[in-house]
NUVO-862288 format. One record per residue (C-alpha): x, y, z. Coordinates in nm, 4 decimals, always signed. Example, Ala and Ser with C-alpha at 12.3 -4.5 7.8 and 13.67 -1.06 7.14 Angstrom:
BEGIN
+----------+----------+----------+
:     east :    north :       up :
+----------+----------+----------+
:  +1.2300 :  -0.4500 :  +0.7800 :
:  +1.3670 :  -0.1060 :  +0.7140 :
+----------+----------+----------+
//
This chain:
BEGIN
+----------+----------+----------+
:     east :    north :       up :
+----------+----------+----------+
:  -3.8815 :  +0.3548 :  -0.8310 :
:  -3.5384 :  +0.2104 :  -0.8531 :
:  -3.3761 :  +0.5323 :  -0.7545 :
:  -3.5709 :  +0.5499 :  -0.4166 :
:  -3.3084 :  +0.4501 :  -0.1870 :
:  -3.3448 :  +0.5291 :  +0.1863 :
:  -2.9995 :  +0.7172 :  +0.2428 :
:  -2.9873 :  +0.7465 :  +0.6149 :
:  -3.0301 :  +0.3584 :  +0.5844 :
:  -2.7826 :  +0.2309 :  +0.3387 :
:  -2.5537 :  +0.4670 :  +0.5107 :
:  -2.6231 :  +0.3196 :  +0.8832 :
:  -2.5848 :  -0.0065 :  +0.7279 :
:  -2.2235 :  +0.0373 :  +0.6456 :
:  -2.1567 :  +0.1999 :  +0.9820 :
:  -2.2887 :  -0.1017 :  +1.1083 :
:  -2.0713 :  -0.3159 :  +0.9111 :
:  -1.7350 :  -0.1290 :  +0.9996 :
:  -1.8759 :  -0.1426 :  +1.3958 :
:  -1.8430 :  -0.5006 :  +1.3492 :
:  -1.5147 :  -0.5217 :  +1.1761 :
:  -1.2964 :  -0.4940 :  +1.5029 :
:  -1.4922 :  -0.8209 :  +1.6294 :
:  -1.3865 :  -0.9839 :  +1.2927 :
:  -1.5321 :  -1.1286 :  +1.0164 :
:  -1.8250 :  -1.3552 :  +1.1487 :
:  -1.9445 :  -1.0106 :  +1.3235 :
:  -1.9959 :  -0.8555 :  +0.9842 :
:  -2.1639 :  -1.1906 :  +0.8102 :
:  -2.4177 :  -1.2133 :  +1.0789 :
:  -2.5042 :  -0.8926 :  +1.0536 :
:  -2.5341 :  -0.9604 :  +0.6562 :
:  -2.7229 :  -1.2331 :  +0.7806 :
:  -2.9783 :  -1.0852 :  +0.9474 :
:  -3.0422 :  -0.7676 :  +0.7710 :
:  -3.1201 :  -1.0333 :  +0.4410 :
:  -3.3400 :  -1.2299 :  +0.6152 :
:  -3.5485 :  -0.9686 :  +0.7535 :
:  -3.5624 :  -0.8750 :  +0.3962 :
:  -3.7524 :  -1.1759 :  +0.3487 :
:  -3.4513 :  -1.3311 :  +0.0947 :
:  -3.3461 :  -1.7386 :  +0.1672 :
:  -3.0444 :  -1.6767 :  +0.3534 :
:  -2.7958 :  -2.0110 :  +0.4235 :
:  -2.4838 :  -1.9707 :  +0.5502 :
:  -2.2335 :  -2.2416 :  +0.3801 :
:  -1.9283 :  -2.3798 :  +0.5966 :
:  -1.6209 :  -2.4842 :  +0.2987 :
:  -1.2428 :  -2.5397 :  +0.3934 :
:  -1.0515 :  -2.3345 :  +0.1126 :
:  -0.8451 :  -2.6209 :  +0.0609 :
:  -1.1090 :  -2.8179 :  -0.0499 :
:  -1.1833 :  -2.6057 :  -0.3027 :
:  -1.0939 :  -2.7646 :  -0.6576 :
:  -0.8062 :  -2.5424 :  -0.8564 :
:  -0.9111 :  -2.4512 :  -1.1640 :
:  -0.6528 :  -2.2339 :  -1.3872 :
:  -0.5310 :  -2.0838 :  -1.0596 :
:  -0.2890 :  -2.2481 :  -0.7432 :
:  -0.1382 :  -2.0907 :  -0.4343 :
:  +0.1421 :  -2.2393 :  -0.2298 :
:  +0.0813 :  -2.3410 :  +0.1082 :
:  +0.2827 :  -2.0265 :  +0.2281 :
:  +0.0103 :  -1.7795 :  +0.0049 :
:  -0.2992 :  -1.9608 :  +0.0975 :
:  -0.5412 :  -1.9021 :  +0.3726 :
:  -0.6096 :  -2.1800 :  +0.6607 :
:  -0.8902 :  -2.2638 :  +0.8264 :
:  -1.2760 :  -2.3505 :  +0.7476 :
:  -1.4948 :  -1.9837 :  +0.6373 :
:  -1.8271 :  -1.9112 :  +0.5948 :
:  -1.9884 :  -1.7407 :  +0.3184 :
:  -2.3324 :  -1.5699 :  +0.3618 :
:  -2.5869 :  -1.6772 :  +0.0407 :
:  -2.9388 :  -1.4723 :  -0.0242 :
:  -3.1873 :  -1.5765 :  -0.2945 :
:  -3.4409 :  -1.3459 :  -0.4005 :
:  -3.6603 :  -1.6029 :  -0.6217 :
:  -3.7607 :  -1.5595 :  -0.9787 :
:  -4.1370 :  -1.5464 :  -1.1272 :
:  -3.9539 :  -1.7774 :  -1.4436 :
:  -3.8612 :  -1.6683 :  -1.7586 :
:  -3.5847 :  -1.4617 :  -1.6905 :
:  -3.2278 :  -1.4587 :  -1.6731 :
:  -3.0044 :  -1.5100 :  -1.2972 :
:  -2.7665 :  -1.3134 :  -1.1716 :
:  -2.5149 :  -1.3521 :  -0.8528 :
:  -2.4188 :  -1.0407 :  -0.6934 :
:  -2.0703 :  -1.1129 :  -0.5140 :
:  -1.8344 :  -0.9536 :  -0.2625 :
:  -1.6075 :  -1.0067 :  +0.0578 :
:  -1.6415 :  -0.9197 :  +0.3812 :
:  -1.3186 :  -0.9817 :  +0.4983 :
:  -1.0665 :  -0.7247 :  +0.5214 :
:  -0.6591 :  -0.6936 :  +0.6031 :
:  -0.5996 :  -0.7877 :  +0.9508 :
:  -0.6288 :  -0.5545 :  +1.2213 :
:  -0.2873 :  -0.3413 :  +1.2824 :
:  -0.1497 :  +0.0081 :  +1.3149 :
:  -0.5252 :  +0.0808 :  +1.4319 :
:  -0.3039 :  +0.4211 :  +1.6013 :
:  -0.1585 :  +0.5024 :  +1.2715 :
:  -0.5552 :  +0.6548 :  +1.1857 :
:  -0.6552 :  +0.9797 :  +1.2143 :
:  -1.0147 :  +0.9059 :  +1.2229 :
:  -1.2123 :  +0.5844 :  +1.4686 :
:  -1.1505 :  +0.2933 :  +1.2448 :
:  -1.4629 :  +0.1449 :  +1.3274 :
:  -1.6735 :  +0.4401 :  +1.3637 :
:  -1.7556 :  +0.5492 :  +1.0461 :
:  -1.6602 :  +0.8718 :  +1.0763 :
:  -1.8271 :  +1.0967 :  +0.7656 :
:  -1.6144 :  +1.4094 :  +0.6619 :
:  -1.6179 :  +1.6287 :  +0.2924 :
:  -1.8141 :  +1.3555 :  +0.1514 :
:  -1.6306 :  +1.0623 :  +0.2150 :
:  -1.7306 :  +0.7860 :  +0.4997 :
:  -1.3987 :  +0.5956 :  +0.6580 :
:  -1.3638 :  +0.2623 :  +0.8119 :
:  -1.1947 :  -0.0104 :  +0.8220 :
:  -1.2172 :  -0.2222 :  +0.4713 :
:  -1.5028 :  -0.0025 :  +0.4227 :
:  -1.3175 :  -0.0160 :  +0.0406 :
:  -1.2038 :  -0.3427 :  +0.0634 :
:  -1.4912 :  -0.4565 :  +0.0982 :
:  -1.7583 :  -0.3495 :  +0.3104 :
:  -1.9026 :  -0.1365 :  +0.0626 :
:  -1.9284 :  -0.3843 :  -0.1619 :
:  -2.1074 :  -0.6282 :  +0.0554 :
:  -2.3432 :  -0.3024 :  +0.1498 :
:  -2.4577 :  -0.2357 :  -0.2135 :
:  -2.5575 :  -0.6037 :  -0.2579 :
:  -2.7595 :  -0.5929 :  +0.0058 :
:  -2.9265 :  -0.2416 :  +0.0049 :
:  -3.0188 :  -0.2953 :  -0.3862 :
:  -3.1789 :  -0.6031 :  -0.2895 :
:  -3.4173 :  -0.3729 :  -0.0543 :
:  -3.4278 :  -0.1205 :  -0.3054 :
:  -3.5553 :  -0.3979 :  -0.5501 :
:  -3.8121 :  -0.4937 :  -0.2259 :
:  -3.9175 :  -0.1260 :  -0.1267 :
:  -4.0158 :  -0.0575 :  -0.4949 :
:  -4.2840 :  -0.3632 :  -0.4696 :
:  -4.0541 :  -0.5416 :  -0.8369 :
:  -4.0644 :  -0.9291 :  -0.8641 :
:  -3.7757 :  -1.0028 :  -1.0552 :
:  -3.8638 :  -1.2910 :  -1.3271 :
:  -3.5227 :  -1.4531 :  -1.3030 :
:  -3.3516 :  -1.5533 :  -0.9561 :
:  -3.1214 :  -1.2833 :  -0.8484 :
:  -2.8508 :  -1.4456 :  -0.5138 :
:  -2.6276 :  -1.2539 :  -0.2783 :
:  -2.3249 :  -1.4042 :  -0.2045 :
:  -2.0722 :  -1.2300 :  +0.0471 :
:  -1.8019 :  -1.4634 :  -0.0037 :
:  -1.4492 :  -1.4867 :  +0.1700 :
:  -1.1747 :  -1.3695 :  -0.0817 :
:  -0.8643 :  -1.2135 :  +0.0630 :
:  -0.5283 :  -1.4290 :  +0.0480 :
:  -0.7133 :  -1.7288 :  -0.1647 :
:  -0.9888 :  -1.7873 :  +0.0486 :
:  -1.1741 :  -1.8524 :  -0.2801 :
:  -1.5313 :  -1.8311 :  -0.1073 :
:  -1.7221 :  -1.7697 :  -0.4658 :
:  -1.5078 :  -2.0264 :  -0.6181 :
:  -1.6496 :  -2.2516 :  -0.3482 :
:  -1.9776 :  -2.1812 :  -0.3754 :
:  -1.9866 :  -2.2572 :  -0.7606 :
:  -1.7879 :  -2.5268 :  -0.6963 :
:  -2.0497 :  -2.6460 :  -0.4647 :
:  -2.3134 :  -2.5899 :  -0.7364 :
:  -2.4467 :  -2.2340 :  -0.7272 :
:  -2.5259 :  -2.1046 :  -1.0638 :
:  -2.6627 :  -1.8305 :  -1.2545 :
:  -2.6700 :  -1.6141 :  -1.5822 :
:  -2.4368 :  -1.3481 :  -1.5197 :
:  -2.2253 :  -1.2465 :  -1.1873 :
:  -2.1518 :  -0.8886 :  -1.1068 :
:  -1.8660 :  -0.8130 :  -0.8992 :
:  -1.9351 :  -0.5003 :  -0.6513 :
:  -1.6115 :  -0.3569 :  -0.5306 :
:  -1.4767 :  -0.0140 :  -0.5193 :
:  -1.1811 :  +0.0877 :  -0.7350 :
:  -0.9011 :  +0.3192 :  -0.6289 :
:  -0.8519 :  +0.4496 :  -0.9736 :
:  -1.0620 :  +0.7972 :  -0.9334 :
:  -1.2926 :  +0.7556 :  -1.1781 :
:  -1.5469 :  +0.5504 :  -0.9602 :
:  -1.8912 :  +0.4518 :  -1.1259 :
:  -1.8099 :  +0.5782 :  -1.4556 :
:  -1.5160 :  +0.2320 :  -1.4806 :
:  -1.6550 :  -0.1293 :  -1.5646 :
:  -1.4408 :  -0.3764 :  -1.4418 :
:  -1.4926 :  -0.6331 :  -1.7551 :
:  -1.1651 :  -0.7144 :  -1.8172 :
:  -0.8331 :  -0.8497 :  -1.6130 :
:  -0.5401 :  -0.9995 :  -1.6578 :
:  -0.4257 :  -1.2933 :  -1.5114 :
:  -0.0579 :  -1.2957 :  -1.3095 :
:  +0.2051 :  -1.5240 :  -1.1544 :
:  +0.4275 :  -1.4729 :  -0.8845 :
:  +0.7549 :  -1.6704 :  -0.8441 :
:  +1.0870 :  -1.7176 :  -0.6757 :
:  +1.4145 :  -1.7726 :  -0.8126 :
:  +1.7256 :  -1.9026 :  -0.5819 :
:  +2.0070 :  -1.8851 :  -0.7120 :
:  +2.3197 :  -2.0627 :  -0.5008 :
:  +2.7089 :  -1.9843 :  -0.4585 :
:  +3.0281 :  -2.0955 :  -0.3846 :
:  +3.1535 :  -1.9621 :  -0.0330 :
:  +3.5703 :  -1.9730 :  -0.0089 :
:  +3.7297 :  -2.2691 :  +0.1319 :
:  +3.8522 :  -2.0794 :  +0.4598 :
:  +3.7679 :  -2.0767 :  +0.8412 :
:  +3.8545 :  -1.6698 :  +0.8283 :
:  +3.5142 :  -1.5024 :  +0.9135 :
:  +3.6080 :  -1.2589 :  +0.6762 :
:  +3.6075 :  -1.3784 :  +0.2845 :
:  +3.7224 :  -1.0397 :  +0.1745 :
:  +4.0602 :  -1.1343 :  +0.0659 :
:  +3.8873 :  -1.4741 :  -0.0512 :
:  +3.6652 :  -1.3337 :  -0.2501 :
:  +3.8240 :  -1.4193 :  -0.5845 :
:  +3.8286 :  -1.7997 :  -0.4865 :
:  +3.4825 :  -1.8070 :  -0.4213 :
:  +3.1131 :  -1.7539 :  -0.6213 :
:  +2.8898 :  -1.4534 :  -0.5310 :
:  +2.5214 :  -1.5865 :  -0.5474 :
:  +2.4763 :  -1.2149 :  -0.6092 :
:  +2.6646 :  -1.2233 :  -0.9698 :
:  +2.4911 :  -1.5281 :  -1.0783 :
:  +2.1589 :  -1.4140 :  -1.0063 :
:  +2.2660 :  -1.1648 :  -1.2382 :
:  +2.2967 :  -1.3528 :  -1.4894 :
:  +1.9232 :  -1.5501 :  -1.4288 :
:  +1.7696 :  -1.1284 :  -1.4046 :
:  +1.9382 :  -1.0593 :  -1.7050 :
:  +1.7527 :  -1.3619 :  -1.8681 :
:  +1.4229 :  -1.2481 :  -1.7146 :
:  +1.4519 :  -0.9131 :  -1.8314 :
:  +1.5228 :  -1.0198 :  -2.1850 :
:  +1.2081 :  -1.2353 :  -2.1466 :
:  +1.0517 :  -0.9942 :  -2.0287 :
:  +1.1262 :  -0.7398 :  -2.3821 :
:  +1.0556 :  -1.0471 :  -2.5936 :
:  +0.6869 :  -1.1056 :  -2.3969 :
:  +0.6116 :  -0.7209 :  -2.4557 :
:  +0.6433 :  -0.7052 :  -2.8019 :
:  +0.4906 :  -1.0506 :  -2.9145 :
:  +0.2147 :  -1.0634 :  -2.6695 :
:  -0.0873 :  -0.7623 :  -2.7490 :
:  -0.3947 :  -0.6680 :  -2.5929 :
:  -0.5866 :  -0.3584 :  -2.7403 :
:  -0.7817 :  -0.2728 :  -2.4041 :
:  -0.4125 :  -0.2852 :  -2.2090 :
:  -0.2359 :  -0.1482 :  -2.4887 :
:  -0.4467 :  +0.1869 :  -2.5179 :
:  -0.4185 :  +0.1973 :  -2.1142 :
:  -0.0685 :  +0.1742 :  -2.0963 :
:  +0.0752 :  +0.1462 :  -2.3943 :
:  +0.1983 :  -0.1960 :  -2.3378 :
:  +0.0071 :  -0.5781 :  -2.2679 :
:  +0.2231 :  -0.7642 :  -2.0178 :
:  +0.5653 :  -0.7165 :  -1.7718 :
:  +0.7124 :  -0.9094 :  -1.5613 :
:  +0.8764 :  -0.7494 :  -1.2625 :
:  +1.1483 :  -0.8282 :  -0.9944 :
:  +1.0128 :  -0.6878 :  -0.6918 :
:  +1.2800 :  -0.7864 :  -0.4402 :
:  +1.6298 :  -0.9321 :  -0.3884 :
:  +1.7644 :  -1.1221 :  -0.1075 :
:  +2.0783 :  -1.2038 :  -0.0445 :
:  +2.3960 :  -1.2258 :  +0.2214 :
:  +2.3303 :  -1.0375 :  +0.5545 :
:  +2.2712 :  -0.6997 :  +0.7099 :
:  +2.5243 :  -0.5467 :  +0.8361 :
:  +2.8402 :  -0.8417 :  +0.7619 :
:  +2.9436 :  -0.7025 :  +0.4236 :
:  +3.2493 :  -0.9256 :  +0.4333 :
:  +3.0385 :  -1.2483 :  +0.4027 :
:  +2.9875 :  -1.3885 :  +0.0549 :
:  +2.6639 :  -1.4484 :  -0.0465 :
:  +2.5944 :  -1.8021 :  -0.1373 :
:  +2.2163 :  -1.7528 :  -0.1919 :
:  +2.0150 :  -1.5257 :  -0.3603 :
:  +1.6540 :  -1.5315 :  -0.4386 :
:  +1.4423 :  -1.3088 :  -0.6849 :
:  +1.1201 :  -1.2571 :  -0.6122 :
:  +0.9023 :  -1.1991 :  -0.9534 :
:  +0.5320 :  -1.1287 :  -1.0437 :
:  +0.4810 :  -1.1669 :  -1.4076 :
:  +0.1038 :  -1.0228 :  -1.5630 :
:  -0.0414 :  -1.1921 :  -1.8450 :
:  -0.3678 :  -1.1159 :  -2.0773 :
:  -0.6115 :  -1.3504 :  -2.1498 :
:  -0.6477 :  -1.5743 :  -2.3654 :
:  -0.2573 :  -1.7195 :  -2.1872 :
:  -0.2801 :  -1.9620 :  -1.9854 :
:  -0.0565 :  -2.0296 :  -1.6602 :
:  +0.1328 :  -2.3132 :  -1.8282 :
:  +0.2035 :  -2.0978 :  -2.1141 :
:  +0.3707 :  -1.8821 :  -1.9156 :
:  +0.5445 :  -2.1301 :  -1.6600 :
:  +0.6616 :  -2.3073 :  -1.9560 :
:  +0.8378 :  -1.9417 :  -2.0776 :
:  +1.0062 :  -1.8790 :  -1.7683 :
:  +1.1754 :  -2.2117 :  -1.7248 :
:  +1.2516 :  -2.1767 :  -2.0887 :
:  +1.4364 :  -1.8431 :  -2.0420 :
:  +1.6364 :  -1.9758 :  -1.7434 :
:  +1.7027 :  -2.2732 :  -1.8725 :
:  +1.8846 :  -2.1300 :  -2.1862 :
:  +2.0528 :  -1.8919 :  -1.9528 :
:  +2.1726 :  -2.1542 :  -1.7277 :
:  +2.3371 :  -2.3143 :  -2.0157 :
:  +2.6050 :  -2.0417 :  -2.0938 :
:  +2.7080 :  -2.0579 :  -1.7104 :
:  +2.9130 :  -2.3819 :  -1.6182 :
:  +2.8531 :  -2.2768 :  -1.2184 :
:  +2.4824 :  -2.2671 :  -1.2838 :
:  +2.4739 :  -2.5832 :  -1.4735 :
:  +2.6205 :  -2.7508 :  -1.2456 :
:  +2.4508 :  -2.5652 :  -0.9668 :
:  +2.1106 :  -2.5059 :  -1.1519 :
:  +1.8756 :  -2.1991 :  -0.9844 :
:  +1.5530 :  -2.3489 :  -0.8303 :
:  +1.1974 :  -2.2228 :  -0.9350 :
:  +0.9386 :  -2.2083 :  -0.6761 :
:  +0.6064 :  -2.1027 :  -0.7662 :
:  +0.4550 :  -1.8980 :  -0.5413 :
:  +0.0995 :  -1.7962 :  -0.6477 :
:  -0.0960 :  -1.7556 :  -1.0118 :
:  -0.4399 :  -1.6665 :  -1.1412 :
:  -0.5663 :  -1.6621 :  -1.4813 :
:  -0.6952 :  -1.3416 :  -1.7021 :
:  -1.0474 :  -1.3350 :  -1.7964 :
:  -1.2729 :  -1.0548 :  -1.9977 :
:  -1.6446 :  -1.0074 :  -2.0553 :
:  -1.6737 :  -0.8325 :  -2.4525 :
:  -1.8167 :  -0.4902 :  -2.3904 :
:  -2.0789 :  -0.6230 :  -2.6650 :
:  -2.2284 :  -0.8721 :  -2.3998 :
:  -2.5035 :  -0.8271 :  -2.3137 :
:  -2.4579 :  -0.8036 :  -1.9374 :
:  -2.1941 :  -0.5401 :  -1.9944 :
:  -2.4794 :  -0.3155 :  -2.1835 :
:  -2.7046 :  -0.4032 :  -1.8698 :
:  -2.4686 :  -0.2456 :  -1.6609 :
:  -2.3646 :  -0.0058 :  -1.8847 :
:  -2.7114 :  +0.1204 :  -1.9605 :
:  -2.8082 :  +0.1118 :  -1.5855 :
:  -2.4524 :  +0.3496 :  -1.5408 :
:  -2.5999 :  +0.6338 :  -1.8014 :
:  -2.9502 :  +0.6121 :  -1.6157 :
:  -2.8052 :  +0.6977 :  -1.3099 :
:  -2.4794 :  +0.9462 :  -1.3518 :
:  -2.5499 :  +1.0539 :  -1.6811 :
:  -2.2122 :  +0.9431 :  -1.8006 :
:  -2.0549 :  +0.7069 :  -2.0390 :
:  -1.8489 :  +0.4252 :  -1.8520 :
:  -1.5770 :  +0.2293 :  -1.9346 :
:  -1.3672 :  -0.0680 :  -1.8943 :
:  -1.0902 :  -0.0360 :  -1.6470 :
:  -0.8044 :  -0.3297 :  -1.8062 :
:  -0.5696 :  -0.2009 :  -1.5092 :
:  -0.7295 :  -0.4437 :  -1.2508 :
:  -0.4581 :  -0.7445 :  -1.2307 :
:  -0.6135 :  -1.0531 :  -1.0931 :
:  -0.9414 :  -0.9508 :  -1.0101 :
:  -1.2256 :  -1.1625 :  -0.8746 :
:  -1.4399 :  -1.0925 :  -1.1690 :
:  -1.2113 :  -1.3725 :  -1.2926 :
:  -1.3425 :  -1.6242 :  -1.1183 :
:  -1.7091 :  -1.7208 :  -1.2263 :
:  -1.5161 :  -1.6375 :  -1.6147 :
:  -1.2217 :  -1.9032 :  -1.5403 :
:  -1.4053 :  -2.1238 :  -1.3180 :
:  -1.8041 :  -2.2044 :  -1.4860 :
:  -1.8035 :  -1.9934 :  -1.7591 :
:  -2.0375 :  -1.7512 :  -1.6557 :
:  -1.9749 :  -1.3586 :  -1.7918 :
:  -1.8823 :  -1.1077 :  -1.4890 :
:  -1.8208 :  -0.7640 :  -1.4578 :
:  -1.7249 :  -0.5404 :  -1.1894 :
:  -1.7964 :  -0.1805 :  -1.0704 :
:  -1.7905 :  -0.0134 :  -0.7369 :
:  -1.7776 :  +0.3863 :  -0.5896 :
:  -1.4893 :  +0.5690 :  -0.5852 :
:  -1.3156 :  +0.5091 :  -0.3249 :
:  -0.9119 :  +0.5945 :  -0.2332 :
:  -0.6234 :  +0.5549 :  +0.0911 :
:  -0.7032 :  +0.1367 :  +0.1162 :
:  -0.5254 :  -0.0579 :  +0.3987 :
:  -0.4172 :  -0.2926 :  +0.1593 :
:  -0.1835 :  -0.0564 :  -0.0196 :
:  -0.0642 :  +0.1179 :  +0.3366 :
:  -0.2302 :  +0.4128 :  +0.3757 :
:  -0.4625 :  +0.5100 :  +0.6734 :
:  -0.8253 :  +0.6545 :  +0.6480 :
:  -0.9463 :  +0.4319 :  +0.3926 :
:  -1.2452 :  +0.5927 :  +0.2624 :
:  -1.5412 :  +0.5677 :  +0.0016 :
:  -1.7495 :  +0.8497 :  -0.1665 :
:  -2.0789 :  +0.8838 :  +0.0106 :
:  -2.2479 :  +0.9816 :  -0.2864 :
:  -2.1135 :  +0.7451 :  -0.5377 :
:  -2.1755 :  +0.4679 :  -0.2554 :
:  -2.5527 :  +0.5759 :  -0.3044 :
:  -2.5342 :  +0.5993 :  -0.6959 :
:  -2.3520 :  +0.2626 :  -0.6894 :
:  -2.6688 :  +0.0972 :  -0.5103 :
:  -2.8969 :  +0.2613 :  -0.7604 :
:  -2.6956 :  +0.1254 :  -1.0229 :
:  -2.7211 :  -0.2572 :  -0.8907 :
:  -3.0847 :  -0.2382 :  -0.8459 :
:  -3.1309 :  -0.1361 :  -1.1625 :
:  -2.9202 :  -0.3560 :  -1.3256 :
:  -3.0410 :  -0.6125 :  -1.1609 :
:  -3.4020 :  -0.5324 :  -1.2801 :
:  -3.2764 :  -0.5311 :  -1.6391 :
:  -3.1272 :  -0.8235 :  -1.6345 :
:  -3.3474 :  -1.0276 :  -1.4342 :
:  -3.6461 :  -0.8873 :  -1.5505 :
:  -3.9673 :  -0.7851 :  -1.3770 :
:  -4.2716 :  -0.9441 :  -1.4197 :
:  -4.6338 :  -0.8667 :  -1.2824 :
:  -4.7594 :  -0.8725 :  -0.8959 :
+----------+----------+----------+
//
């Protein structure tokens, strides 16, 4: 019964949703909306401010965060008793609208071609919100009652809009969570997203000594004067032994078998002096770092670490100790993992085999992900899983795409492990 789903409909559905993307994101949540409540499902719509929204083992600076009040779209499909709750959770809004002429292919049409339907955040995370709500009918078309409460919640996320963090803030509970979002790693429904690691991002400015002269040129002043570029040298050099240290002390088997190693910490970009007046010494220069940490560390852990490192390095310099680097924290999340023992993970799992055939299996690659968030905020195991999916916005390609088929095999999969979990009772 569960496999029964009305194709021409759940695809229509996401064309809808990808129409509605160029008139922005309340376009696509009343059309989320609507389709639920004619469903039959209690649909609210809740109004939060994301920086209302209490921090819990996460912060963004002002410069990271999102402004503005959002809405998040919430559907309950109500429980006969005696069974367990689940929230099914993902985001309907996408990376803002730009380059639209870069596309090969109608951004908004959604254009179907060797398998693969394109759209705008049709990855990122239309689909997502599509599979909620088409297993939900699914569920309804195959006359179930579900014995435990199974909600809906398409939830603001992108650039800490923290939407689900909201809601459970604002007291919405359950069981279990599953996170529906499509993966660009190329394995699509055959990867559980049950694990992540948390990360921090950071900036380091690091200060110099311009020469005492009124020459516009500091060329042949150069040796009376302090290159922010060389000392920041000597704060990388610091990082990057931190960095060695961190990867042999801290161990995670699920990242270690992926990649062979558990955490990094990268530089991603340097700043300093200016474009095209090489004859200028640089009295500033910033590092901008990310730094990826497993679970069970916690963000203070880790803050605590990097001061520590440039601390000690700052020591050894007399410029920098008397001209210390400043630290600005930029952004940071905390890890979280679901055991693959759990038994929402064999839910899933099980509900994977029915449909594909296949084996899955946990994906530790995804840094930061949302399934974090019921974990680190109310304790309440998540996992993740969405169709394959490939060329996202987000990363700067064009066409973003998801596989038609594993689309339909991803709603299947929801349904049923809904079902399972939930339970079904009796009509």
């Amino acid at each position: 019964m569960l496999d029964n789903v009305d194709r021409q409909a759940a695809l229509q559905f996401l064309r809808d949703l990808i129409a509605a993307q160029c008139d922005g994101e309340a376009a696509v949540q009343a059309i989320v909306a609507a389709r639920l409540a004619k469903l039959g499902a209690a649909v609210e719509t809740v109004r939060y401010n994301p920086a209302d929204v209490p921090l819990v083992a996460e912060f963004a600076a002002d410069t990271a965060a999102t402004k503005g009040a959002r809405e998040s779209v919430v559907a309950r499909l109500p429980g006969a008793g005696g069974g367990r709750s689940a929230i099914l959770f993902a985001h309907p809004d996408g990376e803002p609208l730009a380059a639209l002429d870069t596309w090969t292919r109608d951004p908004f049409a959604g254009e179907v071609t060797n398998g693969r339907i394109h759209g705008w955040g049709v990855a990122d995370d239309l689909a997502g919100v599509a599979i909620g709500v088409m297993a939900f009918e699914t569920i309804a078309r195959a006359g179930l009652r579900l014995k435990g409460e199974a909600i809906l919640a398409s939830t603001p996320s992108k650039r800490h809009a923290r939407g689900v963090s909201a809601l459970m803030h604002g007291g919405l509970t359950a069981d279990a969570a599953i996170y529906l979002h499509p993966a660009e790693s190329g394995v699509g429904m055959r990867e559980i997203k049950a694990f992540c690691s948390g990360q921090i991002e950071f900036r380091v400015t690091v200060a110099g000594q311009a020469p005492d002269t009124n020459e516009p040129s500091h060329t042949a002043f150069a040796h009376r004067s302090i290159n922010a570029f060389d000392k920041a040298l000597v704060v990388r050099a610091a990082l990057q032994a931190l960095d060695a240290k961190r990867a042999a002390r801290v161990r995670h088997p699920l990242l270690d078998a992926a990649v062979g190693r558990s955490t990094n910490l990268l530089i991603g970009a340097v700043t300093a002096g200016t474009i095209g007046a090489p004859s200028r010494m640089p009295t500033s220069c910033t590092l901008d770092c990310a730094l990826a940490f497993p679970p069970p560390e916690t963000l203070d852990q880790v803050k605590a670490e990097v001061v520590a490192a440039i601390d000690a390095a700052v020591q050894g310099d007399e410029f920098l100790k008397a001209n210390p680097p400043k630290v600005e924290w930029i952004s940071g999340v905390t890890g979280a993992e679901t055991p693959a023992a759990h038994p929402l993970y064999q839910a899933v799992a099980g509900a994977i085999v029915a449909v594909t055939g296949e084996q899955p299996f946990v994906n530790p690659m995804h840094t930061s992900s949302d399934i974090r968030n019921p974990i680190v905020q109310k304790n309440i195991p998540t996992v993740g899983l969405g169709p394959l999916c490939g060329d996202l916005t987000q990363n700067g390609r064009v066409d973003e795409w998801v596989d038609v088929e594993d689309y339909l095999r991803a709603i299947r999969v929801i349904a049923r492990s809904v079902a399972q979990w939930c339970g079904t009772a009796a009509r």
